[in-house]
N, C-alpha and C positions, 0 to 999 in steps of 0.2 A: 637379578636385574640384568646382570651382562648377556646368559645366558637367552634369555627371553627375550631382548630388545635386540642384542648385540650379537648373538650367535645363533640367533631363529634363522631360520630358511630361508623369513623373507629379504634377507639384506643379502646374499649373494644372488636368490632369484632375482629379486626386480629392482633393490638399489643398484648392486654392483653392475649384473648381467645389465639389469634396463636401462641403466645409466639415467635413473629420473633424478629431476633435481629433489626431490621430498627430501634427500640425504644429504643435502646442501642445508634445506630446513630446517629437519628434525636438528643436527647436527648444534646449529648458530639459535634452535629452540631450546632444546637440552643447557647448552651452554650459557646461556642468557638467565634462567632458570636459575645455575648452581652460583653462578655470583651472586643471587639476588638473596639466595638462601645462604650463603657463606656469612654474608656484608651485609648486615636489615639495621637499616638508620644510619648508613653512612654513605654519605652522601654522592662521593666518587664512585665508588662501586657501582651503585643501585644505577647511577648515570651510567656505566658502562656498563653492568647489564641488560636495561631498557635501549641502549645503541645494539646490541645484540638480538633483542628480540623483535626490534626494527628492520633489522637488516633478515631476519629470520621470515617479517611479513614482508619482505622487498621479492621474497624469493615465493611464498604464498601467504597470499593474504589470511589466509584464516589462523597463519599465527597468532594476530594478535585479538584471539579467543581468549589467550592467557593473561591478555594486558592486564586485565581488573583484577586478577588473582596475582598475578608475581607483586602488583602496588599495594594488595593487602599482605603478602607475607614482607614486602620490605618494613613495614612497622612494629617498631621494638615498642613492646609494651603491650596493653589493654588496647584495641581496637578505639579509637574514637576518630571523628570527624577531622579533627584538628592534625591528629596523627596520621590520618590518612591522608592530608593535605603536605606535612610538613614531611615527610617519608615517599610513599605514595610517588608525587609530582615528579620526583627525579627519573622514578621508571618507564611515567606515562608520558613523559617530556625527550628522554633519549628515544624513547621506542620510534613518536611520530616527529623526530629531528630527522633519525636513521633511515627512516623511510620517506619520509620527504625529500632526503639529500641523495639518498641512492637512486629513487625519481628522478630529479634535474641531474644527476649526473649522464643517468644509463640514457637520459635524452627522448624516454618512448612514454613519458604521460603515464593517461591513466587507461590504457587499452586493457589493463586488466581485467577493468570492469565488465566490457565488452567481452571479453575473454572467458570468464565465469558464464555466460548464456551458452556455450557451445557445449557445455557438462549436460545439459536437457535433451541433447543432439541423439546421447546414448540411452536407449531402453534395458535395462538390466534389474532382473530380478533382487540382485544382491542392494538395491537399497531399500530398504523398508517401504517409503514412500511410493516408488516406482512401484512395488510386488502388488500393494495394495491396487493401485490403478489398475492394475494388467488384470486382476483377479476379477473389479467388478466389470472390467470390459469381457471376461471371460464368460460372467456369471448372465449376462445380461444375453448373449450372443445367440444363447437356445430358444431367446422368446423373441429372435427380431428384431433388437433392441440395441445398437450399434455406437455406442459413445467412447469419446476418448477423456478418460474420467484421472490421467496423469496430470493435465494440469492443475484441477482440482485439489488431488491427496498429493501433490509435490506441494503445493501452496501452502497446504493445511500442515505440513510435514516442518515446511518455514517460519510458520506462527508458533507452531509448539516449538521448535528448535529455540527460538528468541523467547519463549515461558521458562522454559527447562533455564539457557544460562540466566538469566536474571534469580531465577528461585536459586540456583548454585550459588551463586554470588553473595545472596543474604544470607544462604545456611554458611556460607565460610564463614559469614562474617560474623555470624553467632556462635560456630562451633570451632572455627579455626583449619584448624587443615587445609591450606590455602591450595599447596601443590596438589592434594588429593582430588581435592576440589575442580581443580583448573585438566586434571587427566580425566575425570568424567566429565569436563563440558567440551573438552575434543571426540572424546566419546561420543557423546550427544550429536555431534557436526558433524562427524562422520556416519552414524547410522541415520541420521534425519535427513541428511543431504538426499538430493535429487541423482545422481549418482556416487557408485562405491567400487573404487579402483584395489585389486589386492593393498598396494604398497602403501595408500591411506592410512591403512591399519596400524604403521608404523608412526603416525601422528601420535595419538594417545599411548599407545605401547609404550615406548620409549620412558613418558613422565608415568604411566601406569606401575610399567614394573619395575619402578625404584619408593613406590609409595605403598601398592598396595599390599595386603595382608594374604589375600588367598591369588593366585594365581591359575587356578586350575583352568579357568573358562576362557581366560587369556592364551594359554597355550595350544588350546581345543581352536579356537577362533583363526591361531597364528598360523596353524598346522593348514587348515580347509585354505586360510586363504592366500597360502603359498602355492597351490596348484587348480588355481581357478582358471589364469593363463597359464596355457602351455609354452613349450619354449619355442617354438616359431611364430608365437604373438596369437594365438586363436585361443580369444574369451569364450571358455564355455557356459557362460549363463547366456550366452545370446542364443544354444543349441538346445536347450535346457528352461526355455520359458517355462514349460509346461514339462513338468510339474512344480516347479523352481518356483515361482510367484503364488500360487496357494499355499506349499509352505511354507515362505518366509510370512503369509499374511497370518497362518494358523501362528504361526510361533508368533509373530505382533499380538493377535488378542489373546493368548497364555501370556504373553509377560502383562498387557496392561492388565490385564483380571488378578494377577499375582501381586502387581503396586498397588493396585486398586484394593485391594483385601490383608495386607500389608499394612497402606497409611492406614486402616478403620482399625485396626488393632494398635496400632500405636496411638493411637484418641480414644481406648477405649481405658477408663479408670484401673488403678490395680487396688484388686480387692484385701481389705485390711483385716486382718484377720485378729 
């Protein structure tokens, strides 16, 4: 985990050098996290955890992606409703205190909302959704046929993003693995989002590589998207559309055809011999 989160490439490329705040986030994410898994059912903790991951969405809102997952692992015991309420509440109660109060303090509202529309501003292969647009604007282009079909598969990309965490969220809630859980629905945010910045990457990484089991495709991922910007700031997927957007849309339907063939094997009976 130190390795892969803490000593990858991309924390002295684009934390340190870029001076982004994501390392502000990840940082007060991470940490908000480890109290909550430290301390689950106690009630001070779990409150200054949830003030942590508050102040973690003060600094980007998609922090709190993890909110519904760190209130299931603050509960000690069997998962139930009751637990979730009497556990739960402390975390989902500091997080939007912390972020309400860092609001009225920092004085600047809610421009962030407004703020999040400027991400559509950039056209980039590296988000799935975009790749997909560019492709059937591409495909379309030899017959006459001239549509701008990104906001379309950005949209479509926003409805599945909100499918995906919702189904996270009940399979935690049936299988456990809260934090496994909550690193693949930053996952999810980050490949499904309308744009995909290298140091993004750094979101799920972080809770990834202290949870997961294999790492291999995490390193692979870590490595490309340390030199996607160069170091005078020139994003090469913007030079790189083409061919850049038909592959990332090939590799989209390999992996859906791959889940897709996947779930029908996991539904399929095991034969009793």
């Amino acid at each position: 985990a130190l390795w892969l989160a803490l000593a990858s490439p991309l924390v002295p490329m684009h934390l340190a050098s870029g001076a982004h705040n994501d390392a502000l986030m990840v940082g007060l994410l991470v940490a908000g996290l480890a109290v909550v898994a430290a301390r689950p059912g106690r009630p001070g903790p779990l409150l200054a955890g949830g003030v942590l991951l508050g102040l973690a969405a003060g600094v980007k809102i998609t922090a709190l992606v993890v909110l519904p997952f760190a209130a299931l692992a603050a509960i000690v015991g069997p998962y139930r409703i009751r637990a979730l309420v009497r556990d739960g509440a402390w975390v989902v109660g500091g997080a939007l205190a912390a972020l309400v109060g860092a609001t009225l303090v920092a004085g600047l509202g809610l421009g962030f909302i407004s703020g999040l529309e400027q991400g559509g501003l950039v056209v980039a292969w590296t988000s799935p959704p975009t790749a997909v647009g560019q492709t059937v604007g591409y495909l379309l282009a030899p017959f006459g046929v001239h549509v701008d079909a990104l906001p379309v598969t950005r949209a479509i990309g926003m409805v599945v993003l909100v499918g995906v965490l919702v189904w996270l969220w009940f399979r935690s809630w049936r299988r456990g693995e809260p934090f496994w859980h909550a690193a693949l629905a930053l996952t999810a945010t980050v490949a499904l989002s309308p744009l995909f910045h290298p140091w993004y990457w750094l979101w799920p990484l972080a809770v990834l590589a202290a949870t997961a089991r294999r790492t291999r495709w995490f390193a692979i991922v870590t490595v490309v998207s340390s030199f996607l910007v160069l170091a005078d700031g020139t994003g090469l997927p913007r030079y790189t559309k083409m061919p850049g957007a038909p592959l990332m849309t090939l590799f989209v339907i390999v992996l859906v055809v791959r889940l897709v063939r996947s779930a029908r094997k996991g539904r399929q009976p095991v034969p009793v011999s």
